[in-house]
N, C-alpha and C positions, 0 to 999 in steps of 0.2 A: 691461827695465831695461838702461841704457847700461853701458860697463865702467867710466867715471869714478862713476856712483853705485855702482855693485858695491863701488869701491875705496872709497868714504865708509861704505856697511853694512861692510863686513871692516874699517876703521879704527873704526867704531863699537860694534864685537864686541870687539876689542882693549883699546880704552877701559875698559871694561867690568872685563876681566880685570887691567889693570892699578892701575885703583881700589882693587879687590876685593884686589890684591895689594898695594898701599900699605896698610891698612888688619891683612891677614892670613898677610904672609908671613912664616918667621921663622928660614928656613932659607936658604942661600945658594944653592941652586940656586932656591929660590922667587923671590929678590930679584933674580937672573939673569933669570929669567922675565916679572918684573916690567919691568925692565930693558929686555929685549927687547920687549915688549909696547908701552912708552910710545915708543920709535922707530922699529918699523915701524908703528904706527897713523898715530906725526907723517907719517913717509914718506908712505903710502898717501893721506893726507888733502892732503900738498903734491903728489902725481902727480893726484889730480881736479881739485883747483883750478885743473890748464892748459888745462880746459874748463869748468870749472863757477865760477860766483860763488862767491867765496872764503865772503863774508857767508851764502849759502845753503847753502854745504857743510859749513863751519862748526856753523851751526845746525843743519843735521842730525846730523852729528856728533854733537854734547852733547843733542841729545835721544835719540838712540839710548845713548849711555853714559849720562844720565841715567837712563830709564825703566829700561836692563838692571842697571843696579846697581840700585838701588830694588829691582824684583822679586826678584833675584839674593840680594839679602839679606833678603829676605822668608820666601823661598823654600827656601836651602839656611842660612843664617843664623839663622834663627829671630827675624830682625827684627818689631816688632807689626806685625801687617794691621792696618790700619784705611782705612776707606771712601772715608775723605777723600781719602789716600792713591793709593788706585786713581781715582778720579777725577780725582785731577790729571792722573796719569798717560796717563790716556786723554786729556784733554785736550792733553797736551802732545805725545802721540801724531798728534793730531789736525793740532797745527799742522805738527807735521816733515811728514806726508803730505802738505799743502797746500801747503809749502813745495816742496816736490819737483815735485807734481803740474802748478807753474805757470812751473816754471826752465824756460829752455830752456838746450843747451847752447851755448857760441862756434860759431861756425862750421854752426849747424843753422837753415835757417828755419823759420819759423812759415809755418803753411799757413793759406789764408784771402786 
């Protein structure tokens, strides 16, 4: 894995933690945290983008903060499991891989 998608997974971890903290913080150092979280993710997500398609960094982005929250509240939340649920999820799991697995980065050719 390149350091520009490393920097989309850590912005996509972020994400994650600052939903979860929109939703659940209610202390000021949580809302600090929260704080923190929503701009070094933006950060990390504008430093990939000077190699990577914005549109495909993007979308990986919010489907890694999509699925970790989902789970995330599944999980430690006691959000309802339901089926349907995890099959979106894997589904949507499905296209962020796909979408990674066919970017290439600026400046890298394609062999062939």
């Amino acid at each position: 894995m390149s350091r520009n998608w490393s920097l989309v997974f850590i912005a996509g971890l972020l994400e994650i933690s600052w939903v979860i903290g929109l939703k659940h913080a209610g202390t000021t150092l949580e809302w600090m945290g929260t704080a923190f979280s929503i701009v070094f993710s933006m950060y990390l997500l504008i430093l990939s983008t000077k190699k990577l398609p914005v549109g495909t960094a993007y979308a990986v982005f919010t489907g890694i903060g999509t699925a970790g929250t989902v789970l995330t509240e599944m999980l430690i939340f006691n959000e309802q499991v339901k089926l349907a649920k995890i099959l979106l999820i894997l589904l949507l799991l499905a296209g962020v891989v796909g979408l990674k697995m066919i970017t290439k980065e600026h400046g890298v050719k394609e062999e062939g």
